[in-house]
C-alpha positions in Angstrom: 103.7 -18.3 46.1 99.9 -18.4 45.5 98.3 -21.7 46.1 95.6 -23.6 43.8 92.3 -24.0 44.3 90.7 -27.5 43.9 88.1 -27.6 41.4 85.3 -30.0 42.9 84.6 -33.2 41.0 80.8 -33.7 40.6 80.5 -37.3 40.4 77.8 -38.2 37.9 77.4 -41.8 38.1 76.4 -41.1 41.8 73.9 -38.3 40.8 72.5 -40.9 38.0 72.3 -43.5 40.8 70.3 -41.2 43.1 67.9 -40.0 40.8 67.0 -43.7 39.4 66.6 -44.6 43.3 64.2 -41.9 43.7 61.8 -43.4 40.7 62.2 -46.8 42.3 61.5 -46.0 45.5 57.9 -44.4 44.2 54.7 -45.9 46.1 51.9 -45.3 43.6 49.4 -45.2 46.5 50.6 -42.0 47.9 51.7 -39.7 44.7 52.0 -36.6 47.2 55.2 -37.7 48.9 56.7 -38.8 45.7 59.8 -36.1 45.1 60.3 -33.5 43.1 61.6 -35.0 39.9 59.5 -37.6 39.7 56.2 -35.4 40.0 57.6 -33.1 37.5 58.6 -35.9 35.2 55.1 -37.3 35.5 53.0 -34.1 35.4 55.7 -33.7 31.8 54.1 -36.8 30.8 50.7 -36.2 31.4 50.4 -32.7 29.5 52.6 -34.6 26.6 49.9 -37.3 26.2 47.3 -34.4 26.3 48.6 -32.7 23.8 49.3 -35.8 22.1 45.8 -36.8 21.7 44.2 -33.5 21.3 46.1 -32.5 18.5 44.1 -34.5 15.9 41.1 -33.5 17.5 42.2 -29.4 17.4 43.0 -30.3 13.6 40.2 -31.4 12.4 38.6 -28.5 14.0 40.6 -25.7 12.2 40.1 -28.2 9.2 36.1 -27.6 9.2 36.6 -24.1 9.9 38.9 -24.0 6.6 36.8 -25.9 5.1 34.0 -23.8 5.8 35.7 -20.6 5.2 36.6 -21.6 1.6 32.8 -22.4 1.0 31.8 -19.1 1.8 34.6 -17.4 -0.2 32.4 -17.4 -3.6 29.5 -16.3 -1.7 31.6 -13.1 -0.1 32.9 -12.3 -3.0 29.8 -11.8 -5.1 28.1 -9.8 -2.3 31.2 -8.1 -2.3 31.0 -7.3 -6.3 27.6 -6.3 -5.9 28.3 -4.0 -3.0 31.3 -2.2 -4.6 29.0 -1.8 -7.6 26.7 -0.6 -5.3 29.1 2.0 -4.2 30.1 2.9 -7.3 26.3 3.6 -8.5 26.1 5.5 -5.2 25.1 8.9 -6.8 23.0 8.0 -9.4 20.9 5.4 -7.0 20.4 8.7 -4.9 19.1 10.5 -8.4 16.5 7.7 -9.1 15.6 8.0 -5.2 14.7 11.2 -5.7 13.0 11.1 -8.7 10.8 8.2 -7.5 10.0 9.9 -4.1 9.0 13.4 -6.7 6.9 10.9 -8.7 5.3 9.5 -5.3 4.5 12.9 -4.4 2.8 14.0 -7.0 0.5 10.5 -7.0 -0.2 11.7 -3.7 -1.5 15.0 -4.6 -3.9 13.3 -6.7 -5.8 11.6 -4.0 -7.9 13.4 -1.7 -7.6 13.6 2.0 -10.5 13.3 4.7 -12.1 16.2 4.3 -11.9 16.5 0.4 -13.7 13.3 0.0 -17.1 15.1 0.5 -16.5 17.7 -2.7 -15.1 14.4 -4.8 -18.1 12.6 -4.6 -20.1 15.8 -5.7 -17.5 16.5 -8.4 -18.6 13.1 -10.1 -22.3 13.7 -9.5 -22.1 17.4 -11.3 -19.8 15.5 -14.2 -22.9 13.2 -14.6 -25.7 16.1 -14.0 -23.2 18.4 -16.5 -24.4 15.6 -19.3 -27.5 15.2 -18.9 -27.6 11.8 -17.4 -30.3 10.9 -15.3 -28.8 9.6 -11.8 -31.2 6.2 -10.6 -28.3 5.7 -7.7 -25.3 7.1 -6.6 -24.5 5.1 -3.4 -21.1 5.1 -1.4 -20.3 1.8 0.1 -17.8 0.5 3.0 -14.6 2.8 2.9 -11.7 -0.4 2.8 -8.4 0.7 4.3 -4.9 -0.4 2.7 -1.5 0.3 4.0 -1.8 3.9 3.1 -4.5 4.7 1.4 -8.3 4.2 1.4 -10.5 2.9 -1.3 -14.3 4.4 -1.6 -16.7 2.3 -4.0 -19.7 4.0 -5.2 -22.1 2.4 -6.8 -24.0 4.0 -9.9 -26.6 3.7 -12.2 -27.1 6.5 -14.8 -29.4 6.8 -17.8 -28.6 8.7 -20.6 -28.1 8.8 -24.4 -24.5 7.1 -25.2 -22.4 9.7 -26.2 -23.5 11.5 -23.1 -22.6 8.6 -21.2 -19.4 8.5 -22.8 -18.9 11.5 -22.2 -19.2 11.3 -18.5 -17.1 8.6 -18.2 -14.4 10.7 -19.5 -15.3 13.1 -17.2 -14.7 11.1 -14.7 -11.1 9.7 -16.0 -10.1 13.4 -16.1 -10.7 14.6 -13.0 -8.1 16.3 -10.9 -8.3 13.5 -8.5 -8.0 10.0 -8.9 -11.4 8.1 -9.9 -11.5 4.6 -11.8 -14.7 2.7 -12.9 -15.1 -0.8 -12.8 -17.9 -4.3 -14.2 -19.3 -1.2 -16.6 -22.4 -2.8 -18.1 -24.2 -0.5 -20.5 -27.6 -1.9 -21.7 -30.6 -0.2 -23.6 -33.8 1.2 -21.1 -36.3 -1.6 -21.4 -39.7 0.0 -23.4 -37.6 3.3 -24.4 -37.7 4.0 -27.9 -35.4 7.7 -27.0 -32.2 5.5 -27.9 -31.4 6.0 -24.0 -29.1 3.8 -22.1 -28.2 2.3 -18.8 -24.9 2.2 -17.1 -24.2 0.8 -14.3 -20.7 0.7 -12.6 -19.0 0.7 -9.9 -16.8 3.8 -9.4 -14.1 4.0 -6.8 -11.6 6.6 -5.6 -8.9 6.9 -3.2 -7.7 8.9 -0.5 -4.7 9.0 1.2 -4.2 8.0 5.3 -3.1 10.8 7.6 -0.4 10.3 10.3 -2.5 9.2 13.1 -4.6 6.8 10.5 -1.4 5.0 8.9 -0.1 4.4 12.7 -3.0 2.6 13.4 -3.3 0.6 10.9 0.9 -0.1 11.4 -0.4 -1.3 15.1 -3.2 -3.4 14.2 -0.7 -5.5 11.5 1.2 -5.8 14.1 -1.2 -7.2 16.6 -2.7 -9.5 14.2 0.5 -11.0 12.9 1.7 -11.7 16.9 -2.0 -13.1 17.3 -0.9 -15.4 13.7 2.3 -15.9 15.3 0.9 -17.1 18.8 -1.7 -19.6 17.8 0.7 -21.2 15.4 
């Protein structure tokens, strides 16, 4: 006949005893020797007190973020707007690209290069000679240099009867490269009783920068603003 077993008794009130001796037998001085439980249960309630107290402080951080966050939202969503709209204009932005770059291009061809500059400035003294204007001085002055182009003035003085002088300025306007006239003062000839007149202007056409030309003058912006930039 099978015997049995005895099931143990675990006596709790001893295990309670034990552990509550262990916490009052603690010596704060040396922590190291302190047993198990009670390190755990203290390390416990040093990372609950942590969290504890750096709760509010992780709060209000996401709190600024949010904050933050919603007061960029309008801002997003307008670049957003203009972005899609952006997208959606996508092939007809391209058109007007090209169109401007076609209309660019052809404004190029109408101002000289380098070596051109030499039959302009004899194209406008023929339109002159071509009317019969008398030429007291045709003088170039200090070529000035833009981003990419280059701007000639020329001084001149003609004499001539008015509709010939007229006449030559449209000349001028209608030549196959670009030529403006600027501070036009026409007067009569002093002690000339031919009806002739003086003109003097200031006439001044444009060429465009080759590759080498434009890259220097790219580099010497770019000097000078790092010179602006390291004095200030």
């Amino acid at each position: 006949m099978a015997t049995k077993q005895a099931v143990p008794r675990v006596d709790i009130a001893a295990g309670l005893s034990g552990l509550s001796r262990q916490f009052r037998e603690l010596d704060p001085k040396q922590p190291g020797q302190w047993p198990l439980i009670p390190k755990f249960t203290v390390w416990l309630l040093v990372m609950l007190g942590v969290v504890l107290l750096g709760w509010p402080a992780l709060l209000s951080g996401a709190s600024e973020e949010l904050d933050a966050a919603r007061e960029r939202e309008p801002k997003l969503k307008e670049e957003f707007r203009s972005k899609l709209g952006q997208a959606v204009n996508l092939a007809e932005l391209r058109k007007q690209k090209e169109q401007v770059q076609e209309y660019v291009t052809q404004l190029e061809k109408q101002l000289p290069g380098k070596a051109e500059m030499d039959a302009l400035l004899s194209d406008i003294n023929q339109a002159g000679i071509g009317r019969g204007l008398q030429f007291e001085l045709f003088r170039p002055g200090q070529v000035v240099v833009k981003d990419y182009y280059a701007e000639l003035p020329i001084s001149l003085r003609v004499v001539g009867r008015f509709h010939d002088v007229g006449a030559f300025a449209a000349d001028v306007a209608n030549l196959s490269r670009i030529v403006t006239l600027h501070n036009l003062s026409l007067v009569p000839v002093t002690k000339d009783t031919s009806g002739n007149l003086v003109m003097e202007a200031t006439a001044r056409t444009y060429r465009y920068l080759d590759a080498a030309e434009v890259a220097e003058v790219k580099r010497a912006a770019a000097a000078d603003n790092k010179r602006k930039g390291g004095s200030s």
